[in-house]
C-alpha positions as CSV (number, residue, x, y, z in Angstrom):
1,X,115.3,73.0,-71.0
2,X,116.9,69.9,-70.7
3,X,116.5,70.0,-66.7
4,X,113.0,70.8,-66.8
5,X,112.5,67.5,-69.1
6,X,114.5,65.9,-66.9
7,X,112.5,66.9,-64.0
8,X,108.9,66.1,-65.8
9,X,110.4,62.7,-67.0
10,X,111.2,61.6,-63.6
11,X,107.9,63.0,-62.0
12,X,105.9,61.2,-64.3
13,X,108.0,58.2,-63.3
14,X,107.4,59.1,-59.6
15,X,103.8,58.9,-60.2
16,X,103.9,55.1,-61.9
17,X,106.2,54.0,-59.0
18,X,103.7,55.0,-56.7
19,X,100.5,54.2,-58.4
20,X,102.3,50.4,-59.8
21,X,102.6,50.6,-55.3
22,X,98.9,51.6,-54.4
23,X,97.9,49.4,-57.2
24,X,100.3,46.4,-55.4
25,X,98.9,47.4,-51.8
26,X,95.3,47.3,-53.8
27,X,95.6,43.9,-54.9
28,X,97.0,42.6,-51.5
29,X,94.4,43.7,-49.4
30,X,91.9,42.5,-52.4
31,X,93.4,38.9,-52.1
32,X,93.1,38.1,-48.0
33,X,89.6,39.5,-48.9
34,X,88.7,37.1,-51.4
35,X,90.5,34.5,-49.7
36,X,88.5,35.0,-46.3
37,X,84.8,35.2,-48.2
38,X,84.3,31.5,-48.2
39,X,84.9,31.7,-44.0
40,X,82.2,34.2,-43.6
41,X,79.5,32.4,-46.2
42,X,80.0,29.1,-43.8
43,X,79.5,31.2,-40.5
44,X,76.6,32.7,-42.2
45,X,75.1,29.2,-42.6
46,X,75.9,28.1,-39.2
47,X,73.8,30.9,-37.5
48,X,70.9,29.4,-39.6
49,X,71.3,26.2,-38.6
50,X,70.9,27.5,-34.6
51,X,67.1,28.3,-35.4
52,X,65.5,24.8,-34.7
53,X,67.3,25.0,-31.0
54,X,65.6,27.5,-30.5
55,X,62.4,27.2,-31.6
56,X,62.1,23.7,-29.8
57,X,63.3,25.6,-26.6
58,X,60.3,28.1,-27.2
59,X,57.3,25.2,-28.0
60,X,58.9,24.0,-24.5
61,X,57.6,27.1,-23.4
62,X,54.9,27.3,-24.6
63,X,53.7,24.1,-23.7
64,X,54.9,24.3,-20.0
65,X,52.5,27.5,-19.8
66,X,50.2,25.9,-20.8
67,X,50.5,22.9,-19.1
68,X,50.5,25.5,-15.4
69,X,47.3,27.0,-16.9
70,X,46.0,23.0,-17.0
71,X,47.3,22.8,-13.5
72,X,45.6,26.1,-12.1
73,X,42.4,25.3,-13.8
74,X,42.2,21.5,-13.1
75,X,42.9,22.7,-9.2
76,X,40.0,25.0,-9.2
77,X,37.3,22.2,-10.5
78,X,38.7,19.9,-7.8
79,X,38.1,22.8,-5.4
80,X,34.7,23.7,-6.7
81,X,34.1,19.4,-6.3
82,X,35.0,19.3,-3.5
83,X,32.9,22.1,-2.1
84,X,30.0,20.4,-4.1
85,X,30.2,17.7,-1.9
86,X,30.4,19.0,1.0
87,X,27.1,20.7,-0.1
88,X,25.1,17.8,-1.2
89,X,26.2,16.0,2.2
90,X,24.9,18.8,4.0
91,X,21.5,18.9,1.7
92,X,21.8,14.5,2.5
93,X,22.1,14.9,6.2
94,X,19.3,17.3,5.8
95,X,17.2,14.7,3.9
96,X,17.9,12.0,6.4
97,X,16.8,14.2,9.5
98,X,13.2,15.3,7.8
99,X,12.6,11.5,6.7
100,X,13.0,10.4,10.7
101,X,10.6,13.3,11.2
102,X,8.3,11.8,8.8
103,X,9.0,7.8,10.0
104,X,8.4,9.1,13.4
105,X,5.2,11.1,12.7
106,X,3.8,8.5,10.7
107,X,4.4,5.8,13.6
108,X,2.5,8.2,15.6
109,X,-0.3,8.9,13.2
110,X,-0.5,5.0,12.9
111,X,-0.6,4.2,16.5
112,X,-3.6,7.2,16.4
113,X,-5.2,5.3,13.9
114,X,-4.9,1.9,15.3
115,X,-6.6,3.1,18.7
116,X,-9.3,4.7,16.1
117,X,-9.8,1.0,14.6
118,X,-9.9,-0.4,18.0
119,X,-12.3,1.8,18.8
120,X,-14.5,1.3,16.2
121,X,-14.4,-2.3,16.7
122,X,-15.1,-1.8,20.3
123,X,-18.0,-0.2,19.4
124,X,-19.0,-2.6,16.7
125,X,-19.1,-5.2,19.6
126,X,-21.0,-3.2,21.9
127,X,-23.8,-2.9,19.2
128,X,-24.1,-6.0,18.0
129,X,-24.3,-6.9,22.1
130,X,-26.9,-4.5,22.2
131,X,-28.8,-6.1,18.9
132,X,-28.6,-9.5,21.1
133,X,-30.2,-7.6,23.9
134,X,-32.8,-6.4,21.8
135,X,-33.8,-9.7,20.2
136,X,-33.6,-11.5,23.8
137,X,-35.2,-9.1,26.0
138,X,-37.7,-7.5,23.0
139,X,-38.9,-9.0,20.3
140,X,-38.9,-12.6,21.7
141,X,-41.4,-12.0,24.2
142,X,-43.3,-9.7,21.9
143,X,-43.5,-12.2,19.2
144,X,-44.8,-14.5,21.9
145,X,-47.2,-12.1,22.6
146,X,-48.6,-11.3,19.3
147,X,-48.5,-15.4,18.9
148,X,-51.3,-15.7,21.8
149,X,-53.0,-13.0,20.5
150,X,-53.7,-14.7,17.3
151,X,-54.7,-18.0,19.4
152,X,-57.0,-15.8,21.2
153,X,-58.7,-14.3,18.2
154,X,-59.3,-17.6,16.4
155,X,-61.0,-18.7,19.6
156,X,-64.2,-17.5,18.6
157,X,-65.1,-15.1,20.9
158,X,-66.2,-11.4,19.0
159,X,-65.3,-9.2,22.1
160,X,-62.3,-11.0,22.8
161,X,-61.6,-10.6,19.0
162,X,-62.2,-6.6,18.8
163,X,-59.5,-6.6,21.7
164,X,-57.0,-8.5,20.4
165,X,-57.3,-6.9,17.1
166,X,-56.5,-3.5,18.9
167,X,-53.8,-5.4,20.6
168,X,-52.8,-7.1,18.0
169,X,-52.5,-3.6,15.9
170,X,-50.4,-2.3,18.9
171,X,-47.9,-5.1,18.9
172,X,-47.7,-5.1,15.6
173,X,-46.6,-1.5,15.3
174,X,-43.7,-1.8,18.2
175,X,-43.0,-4.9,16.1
176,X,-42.1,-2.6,13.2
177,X,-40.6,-0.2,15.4
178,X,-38.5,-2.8,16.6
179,X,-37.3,-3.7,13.3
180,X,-36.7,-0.5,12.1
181,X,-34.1,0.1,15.1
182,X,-32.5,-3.4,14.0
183,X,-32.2,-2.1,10.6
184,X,-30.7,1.0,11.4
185,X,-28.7,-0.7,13.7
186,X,-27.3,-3.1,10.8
187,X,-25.9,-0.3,8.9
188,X,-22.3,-0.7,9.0
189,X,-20.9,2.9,9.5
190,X,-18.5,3.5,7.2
191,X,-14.6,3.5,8.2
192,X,-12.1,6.5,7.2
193,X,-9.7,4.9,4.7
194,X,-5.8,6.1,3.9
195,X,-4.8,7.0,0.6
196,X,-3.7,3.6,-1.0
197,X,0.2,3.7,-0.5
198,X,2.6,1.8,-3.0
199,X,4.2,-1.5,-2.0
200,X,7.5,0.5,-1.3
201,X,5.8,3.1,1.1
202,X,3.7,0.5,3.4
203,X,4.3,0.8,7.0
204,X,4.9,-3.4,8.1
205,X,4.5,-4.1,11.9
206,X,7.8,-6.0,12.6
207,X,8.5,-8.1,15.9
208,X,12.2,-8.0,16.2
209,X,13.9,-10.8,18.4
210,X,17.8,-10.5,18.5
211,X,20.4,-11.3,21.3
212,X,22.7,-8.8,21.0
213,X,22.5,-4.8,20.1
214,X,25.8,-5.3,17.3
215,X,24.8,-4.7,14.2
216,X,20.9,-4.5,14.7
217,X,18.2,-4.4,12.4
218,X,16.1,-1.5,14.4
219,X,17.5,1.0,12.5
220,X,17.7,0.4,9.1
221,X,13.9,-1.2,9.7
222,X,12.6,2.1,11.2
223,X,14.3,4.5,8.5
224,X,12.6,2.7,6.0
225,X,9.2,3.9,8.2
226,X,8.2,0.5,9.3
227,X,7.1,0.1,13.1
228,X,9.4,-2.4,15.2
229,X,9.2,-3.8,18.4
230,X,12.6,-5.2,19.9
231,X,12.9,-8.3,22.0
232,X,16.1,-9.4,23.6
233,X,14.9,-13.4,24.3
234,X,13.1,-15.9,23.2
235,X,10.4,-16.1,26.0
236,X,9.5,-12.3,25.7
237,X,9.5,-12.8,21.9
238,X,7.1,-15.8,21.6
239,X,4.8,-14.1,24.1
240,X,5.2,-11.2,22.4
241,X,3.7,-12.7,18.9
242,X,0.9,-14.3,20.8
243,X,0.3,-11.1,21.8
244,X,0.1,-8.6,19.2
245,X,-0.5,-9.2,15.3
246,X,2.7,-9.0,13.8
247,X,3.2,-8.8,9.8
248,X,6.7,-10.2,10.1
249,X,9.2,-11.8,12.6
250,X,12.9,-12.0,12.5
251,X,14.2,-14.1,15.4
252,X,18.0,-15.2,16.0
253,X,18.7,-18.3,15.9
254,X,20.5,-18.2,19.4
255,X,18.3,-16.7,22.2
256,X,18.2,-16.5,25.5
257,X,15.9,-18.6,27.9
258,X,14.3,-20.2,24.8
259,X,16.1,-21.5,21.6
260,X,14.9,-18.7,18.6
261,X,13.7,-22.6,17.2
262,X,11.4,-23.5,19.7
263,X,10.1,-19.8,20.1
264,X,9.3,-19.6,16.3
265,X,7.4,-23.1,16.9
266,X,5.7,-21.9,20.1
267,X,4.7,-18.9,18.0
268,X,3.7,-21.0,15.2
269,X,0.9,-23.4,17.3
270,X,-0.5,-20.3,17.9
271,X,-0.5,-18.6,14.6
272,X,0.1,-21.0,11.8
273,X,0.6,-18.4,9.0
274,X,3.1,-15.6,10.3
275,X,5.7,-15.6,8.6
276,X,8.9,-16.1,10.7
277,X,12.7,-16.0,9.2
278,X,15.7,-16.6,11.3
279,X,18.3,-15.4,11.1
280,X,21.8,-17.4,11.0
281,X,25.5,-16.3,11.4
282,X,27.0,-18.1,8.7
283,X,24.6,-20.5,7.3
284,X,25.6,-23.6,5.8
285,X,24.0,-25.6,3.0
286,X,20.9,-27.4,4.0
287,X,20.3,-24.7,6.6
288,X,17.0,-23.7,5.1
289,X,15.3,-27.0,4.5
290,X,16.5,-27.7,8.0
291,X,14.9,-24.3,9.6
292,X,12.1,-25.2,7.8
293,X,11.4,-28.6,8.7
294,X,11.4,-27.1,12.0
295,X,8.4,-24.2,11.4
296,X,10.3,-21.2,10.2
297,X,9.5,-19.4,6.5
298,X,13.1,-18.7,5.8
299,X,16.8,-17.9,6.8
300,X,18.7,-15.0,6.4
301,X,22.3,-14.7,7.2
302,X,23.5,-12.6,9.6
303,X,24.7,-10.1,8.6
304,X,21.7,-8.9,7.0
305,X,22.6,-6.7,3.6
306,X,20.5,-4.0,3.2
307,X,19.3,-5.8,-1.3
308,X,18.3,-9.1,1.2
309,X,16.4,-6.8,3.8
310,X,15.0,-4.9,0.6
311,X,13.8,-7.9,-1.2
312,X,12.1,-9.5,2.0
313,X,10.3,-6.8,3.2
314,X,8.7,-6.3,-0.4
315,X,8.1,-9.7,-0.2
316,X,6.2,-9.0,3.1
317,X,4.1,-6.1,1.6
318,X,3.1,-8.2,-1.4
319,X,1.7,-11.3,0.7
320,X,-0.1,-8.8,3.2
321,X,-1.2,-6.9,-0.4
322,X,-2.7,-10.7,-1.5
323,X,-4.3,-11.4,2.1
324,X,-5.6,-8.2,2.1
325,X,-7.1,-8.5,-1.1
326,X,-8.5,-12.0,-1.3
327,X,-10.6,-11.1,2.3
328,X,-12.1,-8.4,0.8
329,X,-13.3,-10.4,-2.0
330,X,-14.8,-12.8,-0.4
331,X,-18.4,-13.1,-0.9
332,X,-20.6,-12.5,2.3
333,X,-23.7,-14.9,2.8
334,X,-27.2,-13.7,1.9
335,X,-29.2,-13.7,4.9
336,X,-32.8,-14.3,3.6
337,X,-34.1,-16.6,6.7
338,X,-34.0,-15.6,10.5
339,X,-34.6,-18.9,11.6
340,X,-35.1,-18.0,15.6
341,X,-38.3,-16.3,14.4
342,X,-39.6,-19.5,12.2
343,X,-38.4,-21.9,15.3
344,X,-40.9,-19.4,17.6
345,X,-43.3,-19.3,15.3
346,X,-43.5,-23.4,15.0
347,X,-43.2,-23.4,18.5
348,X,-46.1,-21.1,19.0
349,X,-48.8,-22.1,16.6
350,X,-48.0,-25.9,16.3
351,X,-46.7,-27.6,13.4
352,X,-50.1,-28.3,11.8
353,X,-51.0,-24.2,11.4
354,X,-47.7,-23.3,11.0
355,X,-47.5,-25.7,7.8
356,X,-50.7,-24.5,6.7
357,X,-49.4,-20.6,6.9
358,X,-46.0,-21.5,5.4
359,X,-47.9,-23.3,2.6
360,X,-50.4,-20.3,2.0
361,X,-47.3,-18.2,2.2
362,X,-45.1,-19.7,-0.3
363,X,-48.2,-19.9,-2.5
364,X,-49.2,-16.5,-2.5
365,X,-46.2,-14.1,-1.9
366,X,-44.7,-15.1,-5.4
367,X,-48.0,-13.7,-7.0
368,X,-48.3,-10.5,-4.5
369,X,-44.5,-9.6,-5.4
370,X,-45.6,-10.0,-9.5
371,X,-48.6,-7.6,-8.7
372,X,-45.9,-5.3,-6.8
373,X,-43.8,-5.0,-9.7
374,X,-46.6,-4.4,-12.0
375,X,-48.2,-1.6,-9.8
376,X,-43.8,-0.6,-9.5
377,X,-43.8,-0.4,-13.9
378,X,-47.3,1.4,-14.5
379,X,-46.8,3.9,-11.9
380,X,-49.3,3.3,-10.0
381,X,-47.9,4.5,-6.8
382,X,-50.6,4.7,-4.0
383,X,-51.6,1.0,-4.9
384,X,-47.6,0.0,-4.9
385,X,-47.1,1.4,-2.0
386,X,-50.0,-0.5,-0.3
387,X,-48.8,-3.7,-1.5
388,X,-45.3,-3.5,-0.5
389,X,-46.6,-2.6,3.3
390,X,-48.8,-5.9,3.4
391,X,-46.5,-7.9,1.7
392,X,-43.5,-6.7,4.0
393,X,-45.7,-7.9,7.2
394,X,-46.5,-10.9,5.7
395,X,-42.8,-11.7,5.3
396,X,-41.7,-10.1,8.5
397,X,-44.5,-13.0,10.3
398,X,-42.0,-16.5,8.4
399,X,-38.8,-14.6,9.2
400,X,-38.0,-13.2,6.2
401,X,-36.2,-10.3,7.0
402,X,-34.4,-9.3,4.0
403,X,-37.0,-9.5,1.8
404,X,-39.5,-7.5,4.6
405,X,-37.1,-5.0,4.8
406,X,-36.2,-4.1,1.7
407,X,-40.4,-3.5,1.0
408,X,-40.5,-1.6,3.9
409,X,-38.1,0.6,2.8
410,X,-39.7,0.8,-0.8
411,X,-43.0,1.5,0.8
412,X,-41.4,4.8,2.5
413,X,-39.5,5.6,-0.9
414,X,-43.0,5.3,-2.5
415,X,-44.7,8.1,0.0
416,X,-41.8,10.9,-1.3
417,X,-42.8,12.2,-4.4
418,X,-39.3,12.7,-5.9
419,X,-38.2,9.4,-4.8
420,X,-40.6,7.2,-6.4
421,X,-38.8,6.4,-9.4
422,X,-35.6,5.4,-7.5
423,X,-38.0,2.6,-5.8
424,X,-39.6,1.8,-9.3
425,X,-35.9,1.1,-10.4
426,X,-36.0,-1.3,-7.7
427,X,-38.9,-3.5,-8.9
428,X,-36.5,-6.7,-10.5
429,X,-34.3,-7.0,-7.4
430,X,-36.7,-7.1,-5.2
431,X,-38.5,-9.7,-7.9
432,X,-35.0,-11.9,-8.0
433,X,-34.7,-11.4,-3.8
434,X,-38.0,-12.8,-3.1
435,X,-37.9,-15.6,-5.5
436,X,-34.4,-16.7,-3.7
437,X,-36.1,-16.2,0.0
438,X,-39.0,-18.5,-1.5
439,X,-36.5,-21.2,-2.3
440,X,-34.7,-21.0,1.0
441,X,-38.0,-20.9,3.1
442,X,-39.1,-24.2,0.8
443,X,-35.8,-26.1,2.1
444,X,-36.3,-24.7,5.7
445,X,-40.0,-26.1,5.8
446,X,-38.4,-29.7,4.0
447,X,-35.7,-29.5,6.7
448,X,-37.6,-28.8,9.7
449,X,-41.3,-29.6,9.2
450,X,-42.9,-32.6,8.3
451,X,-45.3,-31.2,6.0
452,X,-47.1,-34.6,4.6
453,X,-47.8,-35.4,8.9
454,X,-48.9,-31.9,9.6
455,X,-51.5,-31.3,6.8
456,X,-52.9,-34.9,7.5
């Protein structure tokens, strides 16, 4: 019994030894544990810290992607600029080849129309040749005729007057023949005009005088559609300008055979208004006034920009524009009197019976024209038409023409029923047109009659 204690006893101390050793080996490995926490809390926090690195490495990145997509992109608009060029030089060159088309077909389709205008003018001259003819060879000797005629009929004689009153009838319907062909020959025919172009658009004939081909105006002149002609001296150009109507000149200062000076002041005896500009390498202060002391408009200095060539040849268009303008409105004489056929008349009857028919004539027409325009404002057409026949012979016979004319006209107005009214329309002009031929035909007759010696 005593051994088995013994044995328990010193099994249960077995068991403290070795759990007072696990619990020893327990707290050992519990103490480098504790001990080695602190370590791995600080590690811990050092990994955190390693974020920011990285993310500024990945907004590098980021940013250098995009900044390749920037690249790529910005690389294909330069591409697609430059091919956009290329186009819109192709569509320019394009541009620039149909305007030379145009320049060069309007140079032609002036040069057709200046050969039309000489034409016409050509023409113009032939017929009023022809008029002359016609009042020489014609009605001279026919109003001569009808002149002895009435001499012959105032002579008393009745057979002699039955025969000059059919020859006087005769006459006096070539006579009014004759005038009618004058008439119609005095229509102006009326003249195909262009569209008006702008300032910018006008065509300028330009007379070109330089020395030397380097740098040459010819050019950028005939791009701009303006019609050049090119000299090379001063002789050819001076003769040139004498030649041919030119709307400008531009002459170098230096020429050839004839200083560009003295050709601009040959050119200028000739033609005192064309405007001439020289043109001057390197112009110095003074140049102008000196240039144009000498005869010249202006200086230009060589060479030429294309603003100064731009700004003179609008100043060009705008004084042709003026000239243009104030010949068109320009008032034309009246021609009431044809004073070869009052001279004849003088010539042929004496001044004694021409002053007596002047005098009857002055007195009476007045009152016929009144009766005129009264028949003209009642209507009364077949007596109108009667009175503007005798009164446009009576006229015709003291040369006025105008006046005679014009009631000839009205009388065949007043023989068509639907025109009538136009003519009755017509009844003050022709009122305020005989009242002026009255006062001309009164200063004629003061002028070239002495009426107090002839009616003695």
């Amino acid at each position: 019994m005593n051994k088995t204690l013994f044995h328990r006893e010193r099994a249960r101390s077995g068991i403290a030894s070795r759990l007072r050793i696990a619990a020893a080996a327990g707290s050992a490995c519990i103490a480098p544990a504790a001990s080695a926490l602190p370590q791995q809390l600080s590690l811990t926090a050092t990994q955190v810290s390693l974020y920011w690195p990285a993310g500024l490495g990945a907004a590098l990145l980021l940013a250098g992607g995009i900044a390749i997509l920037l690249r790529i992109r910005l690389g294909r608009t330069i591409e697609d600029s430059d091919n956009l060029a290329e186009s819109l030089r192709a569509d320019n060159k394009s541009v620039y080849r149909q305007l030379q088309s145009y320049g060069s077909e309007l140079s032609v389709r002036e040069r057709e129309l200046g050969e039309a205008r000489e034409t016409i003018a050509r023409q113009q001259r032939e017929k009023t040749d022809l008029q002359a003819v016609i009042d020489q060879r014609l009605r001279r000797p026919l109003d001569a005729v009808h002149s002895t005629l009435n001499l012959l009929a105032r002579s008393g004689d009745r057979d002699s007057a039955q025969l000059v009153g059919i020859a006087q009838r005769q006459l006096q319907s070539g006579l009014q023949s004759l005038d009618e062909i004058q008439r119609l020959g005095e229509l102006e025919a009326a003249e195909p005009k262009l569209p008006t172009d702008s300032p910018d658009s006008t065509s300028l004939s330009i007379l070109l005088v330089e020395a030397s081909a380097e740098g040459s105006l010819i050019e950028p002149l005939e791009t701009r559609g303006h019609r050049v002609q090119r000299e090379t001296n001063g002789i050819d150009g001076a003769e040139a300008a004498l030649r041919h109507n030119f709307d400008l000149i531009l002459m170098d200062s230096r020429l050839p055979l004839l200083d560009g000076v003295e050709a601009a002041g040959r050119i200028r005896r000739g033609n005192p208004d064309q405007p001439i500009f020289a043109m001057v390498a390197g112009p110095q202060p003074g140049d102008k006034e000196r240039y144009q002391a000498r005869g010249l408009t202006g200086v230009l200095a060589r060479p030429v920009s294309d603003y100064q060539l731009q700004q003179l040849l609008k100043w060009t268009v705008r004084r042709l524009h003026r000239t243009t303008t104030s010949r068109e409105q320009r008032p034309r004489p009246t021609r009431l009197l044809n004073n070869s056929t009052l001279l004849r008349q003088r010539d042929t009857l004496g001044h004694l019976q021409f002053a007596e028919l002047l005098s009857d004539r002055i007195a009476t027409l007045p009152k016929k024209i009144t009766a005129l325009t009264s028949a003209l404002t009642g209507r009364h057409w077949i007596d109108a038409e009667k009175l503007a026949q005798a009164l446009g012979a009576s006229a015709g016979e003291i040369g006025l023409e105008a006046i005679a004319a014009r009631l000839q006209a009205l009388a065949s107005r007043l023989a068509i029923d639907s025109e009538r009214e136009y003519g009755r329309h017509q009844r003050t002009e022709l009122l305020n047109l005989m009242r002026a031929s009255i006062q001309q035909l009164k200063a004629w007759r003061d002028k070239n009659l002495n009426s107090e010696w002839a009616l003695q």
